[in-house]
HTML snippet that shows the backbone in 3Dmol.js (N, CA, C, O; Angstrom):
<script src="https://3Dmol.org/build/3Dmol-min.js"></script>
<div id="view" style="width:600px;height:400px;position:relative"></div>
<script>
const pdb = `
ATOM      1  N   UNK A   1      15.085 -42.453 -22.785  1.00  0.00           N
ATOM      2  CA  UNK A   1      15.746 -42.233 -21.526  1.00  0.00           C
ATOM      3  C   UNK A   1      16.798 -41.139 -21.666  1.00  0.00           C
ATOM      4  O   UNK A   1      17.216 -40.391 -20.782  1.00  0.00           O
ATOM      5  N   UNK A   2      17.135 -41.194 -22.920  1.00  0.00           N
ATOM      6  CA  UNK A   2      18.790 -40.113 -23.112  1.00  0.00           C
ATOM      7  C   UNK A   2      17.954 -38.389 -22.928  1.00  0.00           C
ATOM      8  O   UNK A   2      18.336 -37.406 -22.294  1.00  0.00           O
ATOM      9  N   UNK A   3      16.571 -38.625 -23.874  1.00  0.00           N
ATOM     10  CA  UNK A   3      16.275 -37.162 -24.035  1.00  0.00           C
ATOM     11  C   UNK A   3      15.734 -36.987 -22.465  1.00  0.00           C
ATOM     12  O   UNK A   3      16.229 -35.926 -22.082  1.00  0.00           O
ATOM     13  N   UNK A   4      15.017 -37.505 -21.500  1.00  0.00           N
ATOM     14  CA  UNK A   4      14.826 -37.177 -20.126  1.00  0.00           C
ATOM     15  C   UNK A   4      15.981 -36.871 -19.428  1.00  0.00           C
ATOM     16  O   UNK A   4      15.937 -36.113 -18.459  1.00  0.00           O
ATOM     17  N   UNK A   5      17.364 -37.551 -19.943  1.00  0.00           N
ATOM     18  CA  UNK A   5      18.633 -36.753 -19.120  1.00  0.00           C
ATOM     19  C   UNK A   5      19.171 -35.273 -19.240  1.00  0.00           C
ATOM     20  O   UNK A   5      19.732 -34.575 -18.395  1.00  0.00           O
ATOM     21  N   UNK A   6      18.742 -34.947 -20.878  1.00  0.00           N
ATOM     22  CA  UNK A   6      19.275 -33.971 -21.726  1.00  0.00           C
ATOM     23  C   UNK A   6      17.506 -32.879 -21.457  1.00  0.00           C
ATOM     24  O   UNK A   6      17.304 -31.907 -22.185  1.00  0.00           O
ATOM     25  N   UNK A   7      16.779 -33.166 -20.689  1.00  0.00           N
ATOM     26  CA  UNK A   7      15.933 -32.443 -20.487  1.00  0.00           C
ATOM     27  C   UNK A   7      15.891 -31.912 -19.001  1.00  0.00           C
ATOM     28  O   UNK A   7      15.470 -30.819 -18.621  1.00  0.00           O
ATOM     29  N   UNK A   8      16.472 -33.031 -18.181  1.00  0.00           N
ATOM     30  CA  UNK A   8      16.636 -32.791 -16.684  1.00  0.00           C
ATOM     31  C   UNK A   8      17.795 -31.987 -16.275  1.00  0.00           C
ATOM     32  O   UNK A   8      17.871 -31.284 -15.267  1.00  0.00           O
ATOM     33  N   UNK A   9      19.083 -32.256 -17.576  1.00  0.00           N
ATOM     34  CA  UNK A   9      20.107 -30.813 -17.133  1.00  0.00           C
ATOM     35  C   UNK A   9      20.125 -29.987 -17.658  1.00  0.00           C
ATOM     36  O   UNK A   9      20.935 -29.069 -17.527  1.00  0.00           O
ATOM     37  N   UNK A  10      19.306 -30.047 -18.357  1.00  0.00           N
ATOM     38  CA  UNK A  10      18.814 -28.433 -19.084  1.00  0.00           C
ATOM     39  C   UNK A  10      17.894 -27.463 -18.541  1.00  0.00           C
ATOM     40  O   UNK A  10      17.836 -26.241 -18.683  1.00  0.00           O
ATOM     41  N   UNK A  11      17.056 -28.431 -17.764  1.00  0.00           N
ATOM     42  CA  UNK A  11      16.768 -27.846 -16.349  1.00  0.00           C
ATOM     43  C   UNK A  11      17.307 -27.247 -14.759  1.00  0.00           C
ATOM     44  O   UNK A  11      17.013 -26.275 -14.062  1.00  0.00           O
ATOM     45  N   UNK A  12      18.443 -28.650 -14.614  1.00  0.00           N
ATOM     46  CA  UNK A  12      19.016 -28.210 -13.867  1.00  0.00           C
ATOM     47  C   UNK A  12      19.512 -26.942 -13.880  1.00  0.00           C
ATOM     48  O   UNK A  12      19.439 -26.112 -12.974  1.00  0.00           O
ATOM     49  N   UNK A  13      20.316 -26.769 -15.577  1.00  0.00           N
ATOM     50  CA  UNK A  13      21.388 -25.339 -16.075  1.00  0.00           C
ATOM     51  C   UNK A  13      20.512 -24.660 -15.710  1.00  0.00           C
ATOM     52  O   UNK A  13      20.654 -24.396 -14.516  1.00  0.00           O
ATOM     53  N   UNK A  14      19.501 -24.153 -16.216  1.00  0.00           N
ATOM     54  CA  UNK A  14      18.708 -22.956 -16.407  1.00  0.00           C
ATOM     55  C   UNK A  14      17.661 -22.526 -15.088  1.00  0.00           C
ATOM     56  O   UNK A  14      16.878 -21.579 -15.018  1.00  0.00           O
ATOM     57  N   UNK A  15      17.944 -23.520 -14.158  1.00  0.00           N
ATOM     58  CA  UNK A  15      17.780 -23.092 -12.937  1.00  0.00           C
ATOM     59  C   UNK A  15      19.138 -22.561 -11.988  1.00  0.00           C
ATOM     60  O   UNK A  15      19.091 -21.823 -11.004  1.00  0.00           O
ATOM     61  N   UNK A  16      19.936 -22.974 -12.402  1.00  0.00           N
ATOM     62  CA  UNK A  16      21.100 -22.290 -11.632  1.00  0.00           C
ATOM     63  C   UNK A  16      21.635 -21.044 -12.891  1.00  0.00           C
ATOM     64  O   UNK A  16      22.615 -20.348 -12.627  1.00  0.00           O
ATOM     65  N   UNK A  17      21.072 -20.909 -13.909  1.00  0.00           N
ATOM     66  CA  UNK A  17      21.024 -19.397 -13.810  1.00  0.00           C
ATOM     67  C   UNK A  17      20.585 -18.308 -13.542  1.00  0.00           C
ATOM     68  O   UNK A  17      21.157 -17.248 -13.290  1.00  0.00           O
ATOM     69  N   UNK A  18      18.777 -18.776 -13.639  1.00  0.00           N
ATOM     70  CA  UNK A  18      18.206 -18.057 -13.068  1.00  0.00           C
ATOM     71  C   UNK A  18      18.098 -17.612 -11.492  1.00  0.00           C
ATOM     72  O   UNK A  18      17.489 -16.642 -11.042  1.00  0.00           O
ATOM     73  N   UNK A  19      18.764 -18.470 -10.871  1.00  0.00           N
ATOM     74  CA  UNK A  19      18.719 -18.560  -9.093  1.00  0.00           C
ATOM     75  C   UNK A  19      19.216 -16.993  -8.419  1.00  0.00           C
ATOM     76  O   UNK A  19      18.906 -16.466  -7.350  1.00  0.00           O
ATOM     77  N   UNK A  20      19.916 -16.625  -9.292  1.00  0.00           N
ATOM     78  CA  UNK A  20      20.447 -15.516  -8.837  1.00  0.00           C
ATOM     79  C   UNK A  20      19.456 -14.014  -9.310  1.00  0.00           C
ATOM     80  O   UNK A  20      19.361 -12.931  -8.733  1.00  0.00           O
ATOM     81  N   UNK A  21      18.915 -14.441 -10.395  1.00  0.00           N
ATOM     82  CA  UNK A  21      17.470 -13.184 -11.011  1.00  0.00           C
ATOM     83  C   UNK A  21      16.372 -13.527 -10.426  1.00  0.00           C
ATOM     84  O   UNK A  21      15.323 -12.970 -10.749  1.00  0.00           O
ATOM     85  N   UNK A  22      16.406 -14.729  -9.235  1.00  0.00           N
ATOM     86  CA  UNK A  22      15.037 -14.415  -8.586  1.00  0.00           C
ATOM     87  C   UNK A  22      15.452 -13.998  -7.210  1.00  0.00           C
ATOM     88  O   UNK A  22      14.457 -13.525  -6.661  1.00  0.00           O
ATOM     89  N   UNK A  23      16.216 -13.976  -6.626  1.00  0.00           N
ATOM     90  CA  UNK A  23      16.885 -13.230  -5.630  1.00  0.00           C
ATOM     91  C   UNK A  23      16.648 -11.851  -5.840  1.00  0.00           C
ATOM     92  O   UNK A  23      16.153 -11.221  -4.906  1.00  0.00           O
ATOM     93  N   UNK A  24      16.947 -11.197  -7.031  1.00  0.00           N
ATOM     94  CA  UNK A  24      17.135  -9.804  -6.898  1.00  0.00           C
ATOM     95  C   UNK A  24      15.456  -9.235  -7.360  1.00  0.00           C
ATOM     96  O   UNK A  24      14.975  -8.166  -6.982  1.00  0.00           O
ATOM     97  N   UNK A  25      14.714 -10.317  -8.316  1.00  0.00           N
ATOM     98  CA  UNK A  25      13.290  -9.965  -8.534  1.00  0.00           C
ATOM     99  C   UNK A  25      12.485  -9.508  -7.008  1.00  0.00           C
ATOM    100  O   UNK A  25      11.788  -8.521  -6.774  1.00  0.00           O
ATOM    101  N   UNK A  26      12.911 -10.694  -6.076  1.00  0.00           N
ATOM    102  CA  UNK A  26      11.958 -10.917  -4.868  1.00  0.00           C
ATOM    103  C   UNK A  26      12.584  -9.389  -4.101  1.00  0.00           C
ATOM    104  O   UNK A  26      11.792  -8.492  -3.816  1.00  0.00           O
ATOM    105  N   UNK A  27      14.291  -9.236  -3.790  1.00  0.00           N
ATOM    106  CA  UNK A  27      13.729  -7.330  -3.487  1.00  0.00           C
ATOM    107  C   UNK A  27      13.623  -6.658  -4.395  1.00  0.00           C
ATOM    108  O   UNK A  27      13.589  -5.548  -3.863  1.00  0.00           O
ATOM    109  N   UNK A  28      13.521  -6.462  -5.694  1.00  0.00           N
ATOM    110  CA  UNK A  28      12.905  -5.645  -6.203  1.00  0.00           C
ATOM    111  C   UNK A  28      11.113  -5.563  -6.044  1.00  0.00           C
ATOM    112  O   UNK A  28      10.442  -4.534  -6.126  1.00  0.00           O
ATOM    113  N   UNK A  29      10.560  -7.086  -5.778  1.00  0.00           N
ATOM    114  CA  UNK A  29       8.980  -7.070  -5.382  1.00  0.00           C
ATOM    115  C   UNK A  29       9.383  -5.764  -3.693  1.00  0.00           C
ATOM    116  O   UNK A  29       8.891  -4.725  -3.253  1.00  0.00           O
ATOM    117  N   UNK A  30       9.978  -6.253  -3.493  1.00  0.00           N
ATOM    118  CA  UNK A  30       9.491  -5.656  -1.701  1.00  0.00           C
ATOM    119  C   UNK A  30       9.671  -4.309  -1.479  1.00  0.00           C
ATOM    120  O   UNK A  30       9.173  -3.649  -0.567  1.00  0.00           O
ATOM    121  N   UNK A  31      10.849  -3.704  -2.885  1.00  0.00           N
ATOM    122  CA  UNK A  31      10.605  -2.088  -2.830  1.00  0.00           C
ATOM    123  C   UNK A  31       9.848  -1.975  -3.413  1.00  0.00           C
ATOM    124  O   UNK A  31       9.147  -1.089  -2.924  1.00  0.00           O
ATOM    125  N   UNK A  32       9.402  -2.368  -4.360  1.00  0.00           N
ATOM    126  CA  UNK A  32       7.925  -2.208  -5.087  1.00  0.00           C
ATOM    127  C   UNK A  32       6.884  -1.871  -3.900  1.00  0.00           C
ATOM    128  O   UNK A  32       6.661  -0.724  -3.509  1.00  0.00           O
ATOM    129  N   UNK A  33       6.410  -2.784  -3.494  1.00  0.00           N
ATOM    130  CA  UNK A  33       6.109  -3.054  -2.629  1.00  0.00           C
ATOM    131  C   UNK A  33       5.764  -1.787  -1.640  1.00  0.00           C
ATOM    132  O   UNK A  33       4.694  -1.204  -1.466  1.00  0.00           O
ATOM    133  N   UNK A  34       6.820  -1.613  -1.164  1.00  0.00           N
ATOM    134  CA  UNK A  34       7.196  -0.511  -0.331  1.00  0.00           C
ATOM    135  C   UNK A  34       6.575   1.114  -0.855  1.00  0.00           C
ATOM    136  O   UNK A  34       5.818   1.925  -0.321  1.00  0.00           O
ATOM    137  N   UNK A  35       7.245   1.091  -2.024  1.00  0.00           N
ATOM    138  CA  UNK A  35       7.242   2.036  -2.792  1.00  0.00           C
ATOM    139  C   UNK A  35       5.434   2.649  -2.438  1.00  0.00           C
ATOM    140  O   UNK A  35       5.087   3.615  -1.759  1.00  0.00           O
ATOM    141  N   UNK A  36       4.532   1.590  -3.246  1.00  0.00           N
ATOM    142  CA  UNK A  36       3.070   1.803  -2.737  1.00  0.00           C
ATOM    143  C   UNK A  36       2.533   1.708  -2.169  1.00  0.00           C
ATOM    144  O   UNK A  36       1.339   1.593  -2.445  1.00  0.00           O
ATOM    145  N   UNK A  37       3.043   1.678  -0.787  1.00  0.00           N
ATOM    146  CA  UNK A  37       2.462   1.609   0.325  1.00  0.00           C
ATOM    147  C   UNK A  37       2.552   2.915   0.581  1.00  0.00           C
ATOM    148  O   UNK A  37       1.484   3.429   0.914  1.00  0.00           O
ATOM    149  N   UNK A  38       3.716   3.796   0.521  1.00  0.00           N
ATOM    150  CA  UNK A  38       3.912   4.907   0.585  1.00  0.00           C
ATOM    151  C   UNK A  38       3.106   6.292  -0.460  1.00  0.00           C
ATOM    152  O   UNK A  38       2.857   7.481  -0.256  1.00  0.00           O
ATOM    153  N   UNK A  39       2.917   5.369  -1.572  1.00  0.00           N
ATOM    154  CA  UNK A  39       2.374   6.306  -2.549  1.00  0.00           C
ATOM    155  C   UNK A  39       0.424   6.019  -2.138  1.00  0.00           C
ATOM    156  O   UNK A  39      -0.294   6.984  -2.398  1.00  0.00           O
ATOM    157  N   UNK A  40      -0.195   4.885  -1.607  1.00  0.00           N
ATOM    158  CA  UNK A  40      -1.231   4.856  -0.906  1.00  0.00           C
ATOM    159  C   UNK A  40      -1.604   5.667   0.595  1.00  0.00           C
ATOM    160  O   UNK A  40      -2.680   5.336   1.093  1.00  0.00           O
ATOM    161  N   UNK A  41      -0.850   6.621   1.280  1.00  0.00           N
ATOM    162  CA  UNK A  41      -0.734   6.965   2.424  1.00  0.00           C
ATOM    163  C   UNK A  41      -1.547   8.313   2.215  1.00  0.00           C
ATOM    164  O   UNK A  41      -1.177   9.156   1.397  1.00  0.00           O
ATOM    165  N   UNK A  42      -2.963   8.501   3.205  1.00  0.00           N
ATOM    166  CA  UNK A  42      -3.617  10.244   2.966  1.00  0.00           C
ATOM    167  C   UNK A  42      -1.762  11.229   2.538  1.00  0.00           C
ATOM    168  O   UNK A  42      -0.531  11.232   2.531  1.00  0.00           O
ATOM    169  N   UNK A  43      -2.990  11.851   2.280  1.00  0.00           N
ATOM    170  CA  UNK A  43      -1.974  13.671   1.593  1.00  0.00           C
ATOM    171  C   UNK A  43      -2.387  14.094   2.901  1.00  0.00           C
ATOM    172  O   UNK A  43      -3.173  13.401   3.545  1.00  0.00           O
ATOM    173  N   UNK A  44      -1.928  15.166   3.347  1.00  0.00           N
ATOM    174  CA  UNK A  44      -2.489  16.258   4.652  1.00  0.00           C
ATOM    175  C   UNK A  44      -3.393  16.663   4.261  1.00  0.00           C
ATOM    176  O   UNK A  44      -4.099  17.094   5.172  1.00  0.00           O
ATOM    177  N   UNK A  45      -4.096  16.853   2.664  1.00  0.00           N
ATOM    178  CA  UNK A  45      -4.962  17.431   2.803  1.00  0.00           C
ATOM    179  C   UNK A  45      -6.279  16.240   2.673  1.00  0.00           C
ATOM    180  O   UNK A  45      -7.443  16.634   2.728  1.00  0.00           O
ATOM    181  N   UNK A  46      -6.074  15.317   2.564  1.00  0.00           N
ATOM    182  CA  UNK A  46      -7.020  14.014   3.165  1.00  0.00           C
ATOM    183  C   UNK A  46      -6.939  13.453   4.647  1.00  0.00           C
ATOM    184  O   UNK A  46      -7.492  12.476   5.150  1.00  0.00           O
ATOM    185  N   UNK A  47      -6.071  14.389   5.177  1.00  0.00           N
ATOM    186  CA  UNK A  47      -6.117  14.080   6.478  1.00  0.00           C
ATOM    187  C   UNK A  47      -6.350  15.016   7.398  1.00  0.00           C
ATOM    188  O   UNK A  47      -6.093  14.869   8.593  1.00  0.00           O
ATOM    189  N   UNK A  48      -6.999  16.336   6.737  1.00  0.00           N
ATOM    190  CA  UNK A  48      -7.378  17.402   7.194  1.00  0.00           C
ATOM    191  C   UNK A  48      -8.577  17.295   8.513  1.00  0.00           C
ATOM    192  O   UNK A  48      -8.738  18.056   9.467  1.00  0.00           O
ATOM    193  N   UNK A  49      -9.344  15.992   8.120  1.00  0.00           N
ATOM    194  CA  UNK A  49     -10.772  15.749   9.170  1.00  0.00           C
ATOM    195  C   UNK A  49      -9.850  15.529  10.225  1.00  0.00           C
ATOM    196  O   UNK A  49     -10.006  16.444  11.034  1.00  0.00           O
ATOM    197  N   UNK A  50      -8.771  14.580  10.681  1.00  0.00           N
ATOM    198  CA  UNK A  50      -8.046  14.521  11.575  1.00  0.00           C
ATOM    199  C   UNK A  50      -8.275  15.940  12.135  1.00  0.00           C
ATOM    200  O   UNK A  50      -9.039  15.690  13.067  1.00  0.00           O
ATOM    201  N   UNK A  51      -8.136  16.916  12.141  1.00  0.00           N
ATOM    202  CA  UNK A  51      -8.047  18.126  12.852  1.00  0.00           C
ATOM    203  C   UNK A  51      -9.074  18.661  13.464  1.00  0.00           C
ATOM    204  O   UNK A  51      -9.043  19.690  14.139  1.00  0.00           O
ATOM    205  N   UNK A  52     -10.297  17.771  13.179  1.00  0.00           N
ATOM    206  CA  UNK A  52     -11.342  18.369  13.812  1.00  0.00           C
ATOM    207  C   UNK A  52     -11.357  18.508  15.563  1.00  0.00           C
ATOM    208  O   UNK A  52     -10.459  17.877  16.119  1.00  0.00           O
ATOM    209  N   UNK A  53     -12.011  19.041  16.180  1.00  0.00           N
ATOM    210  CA  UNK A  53     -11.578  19.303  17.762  1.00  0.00           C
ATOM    211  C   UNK A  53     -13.027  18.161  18.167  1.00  0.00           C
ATOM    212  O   UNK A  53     -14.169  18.564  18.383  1.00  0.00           O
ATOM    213  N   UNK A  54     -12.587  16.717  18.185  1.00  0.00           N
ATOM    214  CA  UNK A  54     -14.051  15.640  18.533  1.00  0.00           C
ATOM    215  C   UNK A  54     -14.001  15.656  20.445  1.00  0.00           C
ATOM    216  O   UNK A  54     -13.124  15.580  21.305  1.00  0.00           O
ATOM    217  N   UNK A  55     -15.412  15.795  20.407  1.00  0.00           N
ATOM    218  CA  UNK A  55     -15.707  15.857  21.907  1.00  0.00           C
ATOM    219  C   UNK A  55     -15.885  14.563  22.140  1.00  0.00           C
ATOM    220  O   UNK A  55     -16.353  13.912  21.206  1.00  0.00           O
ATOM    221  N   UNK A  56     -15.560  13.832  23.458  1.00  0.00           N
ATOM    222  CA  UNK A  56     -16.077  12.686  24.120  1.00  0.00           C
ATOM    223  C   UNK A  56     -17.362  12.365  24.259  1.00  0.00           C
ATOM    224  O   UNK A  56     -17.845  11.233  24.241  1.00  0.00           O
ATOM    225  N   UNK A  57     -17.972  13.509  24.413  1.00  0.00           N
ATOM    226  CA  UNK A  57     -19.614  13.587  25.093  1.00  0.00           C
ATOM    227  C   UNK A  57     -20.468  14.833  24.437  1.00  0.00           C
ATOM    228  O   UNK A  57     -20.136  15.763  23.701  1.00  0.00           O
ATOM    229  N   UNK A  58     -20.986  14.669  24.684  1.00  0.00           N
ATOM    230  CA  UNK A  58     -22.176  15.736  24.237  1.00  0.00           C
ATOM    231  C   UNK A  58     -22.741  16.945  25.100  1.00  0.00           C
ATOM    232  O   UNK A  58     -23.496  17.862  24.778  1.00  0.00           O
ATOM    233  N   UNK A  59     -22.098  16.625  26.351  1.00  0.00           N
ATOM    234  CA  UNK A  59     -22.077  17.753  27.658  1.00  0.00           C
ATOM    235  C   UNK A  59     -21.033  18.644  26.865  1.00  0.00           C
ATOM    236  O   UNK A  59     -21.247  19.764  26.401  1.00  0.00           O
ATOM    237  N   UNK A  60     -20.037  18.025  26.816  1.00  0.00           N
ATOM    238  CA  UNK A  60     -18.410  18.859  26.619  1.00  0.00           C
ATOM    239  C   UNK A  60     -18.878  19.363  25.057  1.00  0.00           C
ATOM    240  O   UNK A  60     -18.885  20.594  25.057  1.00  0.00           O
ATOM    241  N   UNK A  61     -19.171  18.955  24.064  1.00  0.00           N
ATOM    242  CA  UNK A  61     -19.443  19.187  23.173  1.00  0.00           C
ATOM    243  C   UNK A  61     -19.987  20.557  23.104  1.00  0.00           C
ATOM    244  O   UNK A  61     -19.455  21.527  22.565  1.00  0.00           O
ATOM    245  N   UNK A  62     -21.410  20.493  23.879  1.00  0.00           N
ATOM    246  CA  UNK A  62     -22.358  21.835  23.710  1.00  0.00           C
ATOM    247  C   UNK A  62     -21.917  22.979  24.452  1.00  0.00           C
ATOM    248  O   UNK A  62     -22.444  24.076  24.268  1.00  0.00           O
ATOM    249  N   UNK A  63     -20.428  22.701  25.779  1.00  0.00           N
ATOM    250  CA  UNK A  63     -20.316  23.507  26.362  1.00  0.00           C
ATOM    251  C   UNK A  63     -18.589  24.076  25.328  1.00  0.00           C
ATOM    252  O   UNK A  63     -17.792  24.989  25.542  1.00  0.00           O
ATOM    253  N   UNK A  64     -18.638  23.222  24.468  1.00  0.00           N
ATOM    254  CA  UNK A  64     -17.357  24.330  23.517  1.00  0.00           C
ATOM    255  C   UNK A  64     -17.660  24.471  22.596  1.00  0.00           C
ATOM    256  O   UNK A  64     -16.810  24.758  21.753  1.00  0.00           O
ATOM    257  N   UNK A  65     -18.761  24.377  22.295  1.00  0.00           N
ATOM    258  CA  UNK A  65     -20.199  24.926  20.994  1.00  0.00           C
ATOM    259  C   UNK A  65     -20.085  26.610  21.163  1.00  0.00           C
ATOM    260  O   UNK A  65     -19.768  27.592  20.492  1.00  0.00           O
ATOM    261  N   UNK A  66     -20.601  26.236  22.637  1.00  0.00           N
ATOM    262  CA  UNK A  66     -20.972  27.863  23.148  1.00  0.00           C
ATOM    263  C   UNK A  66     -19.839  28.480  23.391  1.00  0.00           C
ATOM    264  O   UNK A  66     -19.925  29.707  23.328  1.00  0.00           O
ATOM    265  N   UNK A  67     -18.518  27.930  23.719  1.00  0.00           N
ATOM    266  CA  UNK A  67     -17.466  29.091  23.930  1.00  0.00           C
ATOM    267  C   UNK A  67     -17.268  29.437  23.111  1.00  0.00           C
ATOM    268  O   UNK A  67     -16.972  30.631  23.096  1.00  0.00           O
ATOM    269  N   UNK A  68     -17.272  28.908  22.197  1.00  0.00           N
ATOM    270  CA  UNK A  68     -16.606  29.395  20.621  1.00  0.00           C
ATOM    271  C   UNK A  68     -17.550  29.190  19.620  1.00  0.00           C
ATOM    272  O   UNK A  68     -17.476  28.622  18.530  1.00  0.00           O
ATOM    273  N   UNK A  69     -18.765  29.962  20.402  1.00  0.00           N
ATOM    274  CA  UNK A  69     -19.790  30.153  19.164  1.00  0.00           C
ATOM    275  C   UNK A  69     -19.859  29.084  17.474  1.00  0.00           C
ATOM    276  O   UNK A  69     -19.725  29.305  16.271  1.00  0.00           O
ATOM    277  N   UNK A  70     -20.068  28.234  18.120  1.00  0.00           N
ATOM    278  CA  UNK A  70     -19.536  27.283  16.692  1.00  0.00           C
ATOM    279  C   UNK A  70     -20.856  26.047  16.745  1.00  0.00           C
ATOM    280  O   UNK A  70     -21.342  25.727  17.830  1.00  0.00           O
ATOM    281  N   UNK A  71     -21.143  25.678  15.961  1.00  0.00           N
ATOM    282  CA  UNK A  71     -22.469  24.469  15.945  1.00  0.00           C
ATOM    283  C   UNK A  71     -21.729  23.102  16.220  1.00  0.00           C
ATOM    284  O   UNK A  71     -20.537  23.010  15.925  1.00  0.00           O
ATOM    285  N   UNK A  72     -22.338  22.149  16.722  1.00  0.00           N
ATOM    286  CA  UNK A  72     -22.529  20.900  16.863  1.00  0.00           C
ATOM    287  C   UNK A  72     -22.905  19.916  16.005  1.00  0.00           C
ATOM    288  O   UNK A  72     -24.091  19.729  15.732  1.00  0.00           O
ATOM    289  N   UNK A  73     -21.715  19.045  15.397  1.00  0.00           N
ATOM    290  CA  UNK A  73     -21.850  18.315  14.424  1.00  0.00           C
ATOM    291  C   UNK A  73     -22.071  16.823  15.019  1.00  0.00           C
ATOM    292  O   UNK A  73     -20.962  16.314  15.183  1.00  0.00           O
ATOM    293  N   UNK A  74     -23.258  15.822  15.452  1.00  0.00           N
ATOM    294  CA  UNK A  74     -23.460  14.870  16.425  1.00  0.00           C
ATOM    295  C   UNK A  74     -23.656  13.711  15.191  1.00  0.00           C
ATOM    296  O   UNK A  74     -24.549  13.645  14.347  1.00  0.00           O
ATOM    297  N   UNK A  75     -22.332  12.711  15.436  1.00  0.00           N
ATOM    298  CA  UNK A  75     -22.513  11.728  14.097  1.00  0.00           C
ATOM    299  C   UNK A  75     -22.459  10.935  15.291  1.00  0.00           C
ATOM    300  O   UNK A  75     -21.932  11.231  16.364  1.00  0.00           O
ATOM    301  N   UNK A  76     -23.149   9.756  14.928  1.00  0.00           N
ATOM    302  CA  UNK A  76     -23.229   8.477  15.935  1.00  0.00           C
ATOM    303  C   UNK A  76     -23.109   7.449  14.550  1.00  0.00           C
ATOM    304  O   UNK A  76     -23.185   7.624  13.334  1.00  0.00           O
ATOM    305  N   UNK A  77     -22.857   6.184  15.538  1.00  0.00           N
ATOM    306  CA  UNK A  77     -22.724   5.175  14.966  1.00  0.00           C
ATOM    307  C   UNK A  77     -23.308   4.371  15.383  1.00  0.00           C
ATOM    308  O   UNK A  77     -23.697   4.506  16.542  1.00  0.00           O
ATOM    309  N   UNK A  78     -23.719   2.892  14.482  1.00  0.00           N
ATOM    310  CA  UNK A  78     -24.156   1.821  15.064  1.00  0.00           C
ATOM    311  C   UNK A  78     -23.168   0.556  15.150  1.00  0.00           C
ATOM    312  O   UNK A  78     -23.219  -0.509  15.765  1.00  0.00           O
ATOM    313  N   UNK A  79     -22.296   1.108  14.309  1.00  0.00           N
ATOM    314  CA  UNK A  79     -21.194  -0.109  14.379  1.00  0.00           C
ATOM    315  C   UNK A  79     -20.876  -0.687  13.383  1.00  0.00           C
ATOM    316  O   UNK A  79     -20.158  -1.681  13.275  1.00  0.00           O
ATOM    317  N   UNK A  80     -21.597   0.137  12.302  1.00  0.00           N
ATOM    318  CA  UNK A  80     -21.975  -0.832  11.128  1.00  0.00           C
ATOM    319  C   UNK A  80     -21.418   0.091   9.585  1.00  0.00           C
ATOM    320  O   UNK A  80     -21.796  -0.005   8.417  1.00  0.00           O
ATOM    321  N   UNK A  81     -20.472   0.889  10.184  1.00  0.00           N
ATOM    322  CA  UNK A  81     -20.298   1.852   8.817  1.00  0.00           C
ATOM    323  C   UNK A  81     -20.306   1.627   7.442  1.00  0.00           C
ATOM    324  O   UNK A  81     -20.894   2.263   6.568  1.00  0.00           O
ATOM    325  N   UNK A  82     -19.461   0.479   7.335  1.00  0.00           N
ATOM    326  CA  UNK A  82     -19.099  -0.178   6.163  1.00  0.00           C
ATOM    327  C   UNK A  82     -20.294  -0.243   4.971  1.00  0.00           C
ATOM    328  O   UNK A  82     -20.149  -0.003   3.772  1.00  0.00           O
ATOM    329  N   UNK A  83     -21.452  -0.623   5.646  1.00  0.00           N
ATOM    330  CA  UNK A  83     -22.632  -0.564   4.762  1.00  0.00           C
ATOM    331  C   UNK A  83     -23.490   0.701   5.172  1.00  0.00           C
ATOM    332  O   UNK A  83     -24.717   0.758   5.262  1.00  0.00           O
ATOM    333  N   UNK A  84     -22.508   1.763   5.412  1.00  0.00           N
ATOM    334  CA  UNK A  84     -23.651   2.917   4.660  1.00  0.00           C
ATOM    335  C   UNK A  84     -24.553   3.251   6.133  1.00  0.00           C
ATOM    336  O   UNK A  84     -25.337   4.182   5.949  1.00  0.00           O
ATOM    337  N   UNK A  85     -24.588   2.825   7.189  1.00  0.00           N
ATOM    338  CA  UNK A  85     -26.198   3.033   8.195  1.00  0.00           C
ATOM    339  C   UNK A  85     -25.452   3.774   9.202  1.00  0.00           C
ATOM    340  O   UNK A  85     -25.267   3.080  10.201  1.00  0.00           O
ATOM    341  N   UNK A  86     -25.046   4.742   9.270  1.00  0.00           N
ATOM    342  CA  UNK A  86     -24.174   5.346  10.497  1.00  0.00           C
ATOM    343  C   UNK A  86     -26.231   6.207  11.294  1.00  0.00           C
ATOM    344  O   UNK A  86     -26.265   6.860  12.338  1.00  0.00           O
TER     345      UNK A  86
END
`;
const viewer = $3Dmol.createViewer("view");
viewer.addModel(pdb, "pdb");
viewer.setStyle({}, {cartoon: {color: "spectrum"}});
viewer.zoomTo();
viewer.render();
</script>
């Protein structure tokens, strides 16, 4: 019974020291955290397709094909990109 007392405040101690290093662990997780969310974000130059000029339709499409002499790139979807079947 004595060593379960001498085991339960030795627990207790060493939880009220640590109480204060998991406080500062948990924000150090959340700039972490943070940190790679930011370091996961496109570059501009992975976000270059963003710039493409996408038509609504395929009327509007072929009629700024022809103003600006430029080809028609017609990607459709089925809904299903994820596996590959566009």
């Amino acid at each position: 019974m004595r060593l379960t007392t001498y085991l339960g405040a030795g627990l207790l101690g060493l939880g009220a020291l640590l109480a204060p290093l998991a406080a500062t662990s948990e924000e150090h997780d959340a700039a972490w955290v943070e940190r790679r969310v930011q370091q996961w974000q496109p570059t501009a130059k992975e976000r270059r397709w963003e710039s493409i000029g996408w038509a609504s339709d395929l009327r509007s499409a072929l009629r700024l094909a022809k103003e600006h002499q430029r080809p028609v790139f017609l990607f459709t979807l089925d809904g299903r990109m994820n596996v590959g079947r566009c």
